[in-house]
N, C-alpha and C positions, 0 to 999 in steps of 0.2 A: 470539464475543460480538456481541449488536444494540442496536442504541440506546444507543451511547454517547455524551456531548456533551464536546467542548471550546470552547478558548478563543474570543472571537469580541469586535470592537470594534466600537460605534455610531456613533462620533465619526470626524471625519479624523484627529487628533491621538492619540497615545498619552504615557501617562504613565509616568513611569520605573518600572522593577520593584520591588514593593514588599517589603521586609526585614522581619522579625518579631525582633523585640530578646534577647528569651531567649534564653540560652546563645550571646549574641553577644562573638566575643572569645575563644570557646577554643578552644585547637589541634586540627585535626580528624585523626582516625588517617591518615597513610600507603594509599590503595587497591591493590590489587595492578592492574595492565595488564595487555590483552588487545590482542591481534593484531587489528586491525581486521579485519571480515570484508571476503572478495573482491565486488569491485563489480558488475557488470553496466549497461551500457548502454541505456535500452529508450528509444527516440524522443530520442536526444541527451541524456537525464536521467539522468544515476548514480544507481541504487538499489544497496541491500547484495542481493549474491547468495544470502545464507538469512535467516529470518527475526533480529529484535530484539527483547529487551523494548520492550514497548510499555507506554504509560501514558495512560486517559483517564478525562477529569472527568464528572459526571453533576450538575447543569447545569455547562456550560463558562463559561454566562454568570449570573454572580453575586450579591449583593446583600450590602453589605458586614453582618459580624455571622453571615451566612447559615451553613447547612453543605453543603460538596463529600465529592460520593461520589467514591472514587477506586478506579480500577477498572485491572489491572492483568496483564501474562501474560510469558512468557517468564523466570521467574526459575526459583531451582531450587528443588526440591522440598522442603518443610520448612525454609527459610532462612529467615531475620529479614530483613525492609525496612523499612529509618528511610523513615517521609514528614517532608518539610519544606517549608518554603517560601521559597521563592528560597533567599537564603545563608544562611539563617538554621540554627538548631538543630533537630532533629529532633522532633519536633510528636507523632509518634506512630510504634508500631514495628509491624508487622504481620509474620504469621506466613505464608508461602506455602505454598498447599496440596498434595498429590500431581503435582495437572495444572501447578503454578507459575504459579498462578492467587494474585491479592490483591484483597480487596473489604473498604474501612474507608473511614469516613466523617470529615473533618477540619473543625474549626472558621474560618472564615474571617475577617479582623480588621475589625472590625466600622470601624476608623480609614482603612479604605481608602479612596482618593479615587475618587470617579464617572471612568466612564470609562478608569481605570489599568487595568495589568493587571500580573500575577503567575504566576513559572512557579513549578509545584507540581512536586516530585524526590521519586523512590521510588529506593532505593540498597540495592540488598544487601549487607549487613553483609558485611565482610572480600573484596569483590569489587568485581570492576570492572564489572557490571551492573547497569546505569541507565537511568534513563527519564525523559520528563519530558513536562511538559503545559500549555500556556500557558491558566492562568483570568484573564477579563474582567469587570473592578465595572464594571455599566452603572449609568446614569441612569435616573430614571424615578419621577416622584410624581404626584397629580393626584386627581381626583374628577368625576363626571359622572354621564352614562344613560347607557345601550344597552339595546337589545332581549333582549341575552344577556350575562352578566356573564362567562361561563368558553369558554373554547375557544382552540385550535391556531392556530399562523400557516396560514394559507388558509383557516380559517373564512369564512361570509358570516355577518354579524350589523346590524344596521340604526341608524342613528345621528340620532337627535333634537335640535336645536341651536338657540341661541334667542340673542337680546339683540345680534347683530352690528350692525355697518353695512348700510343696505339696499344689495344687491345687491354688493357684495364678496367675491370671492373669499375661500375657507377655505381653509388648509393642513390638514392630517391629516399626526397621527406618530403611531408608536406606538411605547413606552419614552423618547420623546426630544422634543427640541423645536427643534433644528437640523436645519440638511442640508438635503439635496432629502426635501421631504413623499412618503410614501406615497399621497397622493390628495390630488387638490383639489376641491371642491366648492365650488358660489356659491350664496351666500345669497339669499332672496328681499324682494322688495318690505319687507319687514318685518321683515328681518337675520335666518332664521332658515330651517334645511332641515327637515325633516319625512322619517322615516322613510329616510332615506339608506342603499343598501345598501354595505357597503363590505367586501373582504377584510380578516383579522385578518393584521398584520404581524408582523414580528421584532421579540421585545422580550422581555427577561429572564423566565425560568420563575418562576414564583411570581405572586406582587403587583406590578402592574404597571398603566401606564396608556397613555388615547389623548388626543390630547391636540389642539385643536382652535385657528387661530390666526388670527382677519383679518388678512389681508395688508395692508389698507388703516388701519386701526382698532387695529388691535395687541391687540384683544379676545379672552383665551383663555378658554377652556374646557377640564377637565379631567374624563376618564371613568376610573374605578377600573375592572380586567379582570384577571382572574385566565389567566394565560395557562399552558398547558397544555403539556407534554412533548412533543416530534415523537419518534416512536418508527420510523425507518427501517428498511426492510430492503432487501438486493439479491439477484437471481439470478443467478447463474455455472452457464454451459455452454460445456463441461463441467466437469467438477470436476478431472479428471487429462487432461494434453496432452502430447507432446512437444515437445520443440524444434523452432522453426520450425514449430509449429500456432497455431492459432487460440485466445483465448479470450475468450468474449465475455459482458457482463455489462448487467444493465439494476435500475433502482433505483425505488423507492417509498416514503413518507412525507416529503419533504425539503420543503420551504416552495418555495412557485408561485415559479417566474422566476427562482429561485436559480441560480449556477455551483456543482454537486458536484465537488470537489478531492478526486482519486485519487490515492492514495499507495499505495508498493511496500517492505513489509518496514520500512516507516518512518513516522514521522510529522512532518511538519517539512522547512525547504528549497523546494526546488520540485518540485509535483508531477508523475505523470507525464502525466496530463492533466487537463483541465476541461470536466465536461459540463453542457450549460445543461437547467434542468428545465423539464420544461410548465407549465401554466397550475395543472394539478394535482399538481404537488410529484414526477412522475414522470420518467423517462428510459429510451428502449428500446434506447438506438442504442450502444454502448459495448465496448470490445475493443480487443485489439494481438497482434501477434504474439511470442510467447514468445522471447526469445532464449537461445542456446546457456550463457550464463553461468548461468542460472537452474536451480538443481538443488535436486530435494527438496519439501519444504510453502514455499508460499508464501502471504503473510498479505496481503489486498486494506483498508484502508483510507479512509472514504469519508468527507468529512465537507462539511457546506451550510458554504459560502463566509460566507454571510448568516447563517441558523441556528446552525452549528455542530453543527448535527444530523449524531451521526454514527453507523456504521454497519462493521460488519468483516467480513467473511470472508476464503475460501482458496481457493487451489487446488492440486495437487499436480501438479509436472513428472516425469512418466515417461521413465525413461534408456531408449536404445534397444540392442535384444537383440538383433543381427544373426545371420545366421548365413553362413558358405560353405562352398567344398568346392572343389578342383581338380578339373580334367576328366579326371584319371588317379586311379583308388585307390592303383595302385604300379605300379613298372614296373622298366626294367634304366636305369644310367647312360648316360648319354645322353637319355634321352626325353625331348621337347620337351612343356610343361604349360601353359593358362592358368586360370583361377579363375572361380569363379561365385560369384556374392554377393545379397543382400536383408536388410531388414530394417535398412538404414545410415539416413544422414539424406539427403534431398534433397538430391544436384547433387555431396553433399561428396567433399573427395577419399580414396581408401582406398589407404596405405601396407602392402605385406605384405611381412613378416618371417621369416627363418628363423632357427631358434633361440629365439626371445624369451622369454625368463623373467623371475621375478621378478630374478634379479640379475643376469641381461644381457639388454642392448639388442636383441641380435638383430642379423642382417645385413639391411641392405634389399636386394629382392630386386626387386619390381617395384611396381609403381604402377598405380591406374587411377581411374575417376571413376565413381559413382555415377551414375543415370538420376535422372529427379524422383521417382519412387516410390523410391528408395534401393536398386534392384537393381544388377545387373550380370551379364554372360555373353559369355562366352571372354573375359575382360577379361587384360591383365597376359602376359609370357610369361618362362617358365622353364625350365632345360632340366637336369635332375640330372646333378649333377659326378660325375665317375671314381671319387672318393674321399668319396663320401657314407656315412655311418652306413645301419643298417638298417631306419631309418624317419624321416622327415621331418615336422617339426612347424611349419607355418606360420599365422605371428598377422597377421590381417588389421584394421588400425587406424583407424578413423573420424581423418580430422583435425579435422574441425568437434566434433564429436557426444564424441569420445573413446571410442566405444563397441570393442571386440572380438571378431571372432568366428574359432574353431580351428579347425585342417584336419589332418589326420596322413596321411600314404602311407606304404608300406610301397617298400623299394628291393630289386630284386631282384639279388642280386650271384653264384648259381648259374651265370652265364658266365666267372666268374674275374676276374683282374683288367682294366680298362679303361683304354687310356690315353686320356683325353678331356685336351685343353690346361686349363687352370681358364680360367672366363672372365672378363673383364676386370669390376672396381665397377659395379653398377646407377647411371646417371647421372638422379638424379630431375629431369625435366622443369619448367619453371618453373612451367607454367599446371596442375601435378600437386601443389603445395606446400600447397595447403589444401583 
């Protein structure tokens, strides 16, 4: 899913999370728990190693009385999700469809205070899967000119101003009338600019204003602007990687000079990185390498620092298929063997096994390491025992990767019996442990 928006604040300051009264005070059922998913490490940042319900707002940034689209994945198929907000009672119940996908739209309380903010909960009835999504009441009233009444953050629109101090600095805001200004312009001889080009800032979707301030004079000015949806999207190459590859991603629509905050299989915390955009709302440069903990679809979440514009896709980790084969098909006991191998993960180390099934371990036999292309040859040495069966099955074991790949020989025992001594436990090497 593209163009989603969450929460986002104008202000330094945040106000406490806001409660919704109804059905405040009654006892909420019992959730059943779930086993937290396994983590994974990517750049020193914990994400979950499969994906999450996810939950996002469309606008993330508010206007109190307003309505939020809530938009929502990872549930299961056909199950009921209460939305609510904050701790409040359940607001509305939505139905998940096949894909476990939810799309319902919620009343926002019209009593909210400027600038607070409020986390919106999607909860599957009778489950422990949950989501949640922080919405922002921005500020922002006023009246004015402009060249153009409707447009996007990084619009260019031109700005006409009058009645100031002569030659006084202006501040520019847009939604707001504190903080560092979005642009400053000076007024002329006669307290007034003319035709002023200026980028369209951040500032609440809907009805919204600009808002114009002498620094000297304390003289404002206020322009009404209808400010418009950022509708992002990003590219991912490739779409499927293994472990220890590449994947690299690059982004469009996001508001000029923003930081985009990359999230992994989650939304919230700290992300796992921050890419700063161009002048026009874009980014080329973006990527990490995959780690071994990451198995399966993974969910890329994107969302403007500033904007809140945000933005999802995926990419899928491909497990690695190795394969080998000993340098003997079969032979008599006694013959001395070592292993050929591809298709592991770079550098890792590869445990092989005789015996190994599903419900035994196997005996280790010999050990060896992977090249950076994940091969190997005459790697490992082994020499069949006196008293071996009439065919031999060895698993050879990715330690990084987890991956495995068979080998079978045939033993040939038409000389009768052998007396070979047994030889002594394979003693696996230290710098062979992983």
């Amino acid at each position: 899913m593209v163009a989603l928006i969450v929460a986002f604040s104008l202000g330094k300051s945040v106000l406490p999370v806001l409660g919704v009264g109804s059905g405040a005070g009654k006892a909420s059922a019992p959730q059943p728990t779930a086993s937290p998913p396994a983590m994974a490490n990517l750049g020193g940042v914990q994400v979950p190693g499969t994906g999450q319900p996810l939950l996002m707002l469309n606008p993330g940034l508010v206007r109190p009385g307003g309505i939020v689209q809530v938009l929502g994945s990872g549930f299961d198929a056909g199950s009921n999700v209460d939305i609510r907000l904050a701790k409040g009672a359940p607001v509305r119940t939505v139905k998940a469809d096949r894909s476990g996908f939810i799309n319902t739209s919620v009343p926002f309380p019209s009593q909210a205070s400027a600038a607070g903010n409020t986390q919106i909960v999607a909860q599957q009835r009778n489950s422990a899967k949950k989501a949640s999504a922080q919405a922002v009441v921005a500020q922002g009233v006023g009246v004015a000119t402009l060249s153009a009444m409707v447009g996007k953050p990084g619009d260019t629109v031109a700005l006409t101003a009058r009645g100031f101090a002569p030659g006084e600095d202006l501040a520019v805001y847009w939604g707001r009338t504190t903080g560092q200004p979005n642009m400053t312009l000076q007024a002329d001889s006669a307290g007034s600019v003319s035709h002023a080009p200026l980028r369209v800032g951040v500032a609440p979707v809907g009805v919204s204003s600009l808002f114009v301030v002498g620094r000297k004079s304390g003289i404002a000015a206020g322009v009404p602007f209808q400010v418009l949806n950022l509708y992002p999207s990003i590219g991912v190459k490739p779409y499927a990687v293994k472990s220890q590859q590449s994947v690299a991603f690059s982004g469009k629509g996001f508001a000029p000079n923003e930081r985009v905050l990359v999230y992994l299989n989650a939304i919230g915390g700290q992300p796992v990185m921050a890419i700063p955009t161009s002048s026009n709302g874009t980014f080329a440069a973006g990527g990490f390498k995959v780690p071994y903990e990451l198995k399966g679809q993974q969910s890329l979440v994107f969302i403007g620092e500033m904007s809140r514009a945000t933005a999802k896709t995926g990419f899928t980790v491909l497990p690695y298929m190795p394969s080998g084969r000993p340098s003997v098909y079969g032979g008599l006991p006694g013959t001395s063997m070592s292993f050929y191998a591809q298709g592991f993960a770079p550098n890792e180390a590869v445990h092989v096994f005789a015996g190994k099934t599903k419900g035994s371990p196997g005996t280790l036999i010999a050990a060896f390491r992977a090249d950076g292309s994940g091969r190997a040859a005459a790697a490992g040495n082994y020499t069949i025992p006196g008293d071996a069966p009439d065919s031999l099955t060895f698993s050879m074991v990715g330690m990084r990767s987890g991956s495995t790949a068979t080998a079978t020989i045939k033993v040939d025992h038409t000389g009768g019996p052998v007396n070979i001594p047994p030889a002594p436990p394979y003693q696996l090497p230290k710098d062979l442990e992983k």
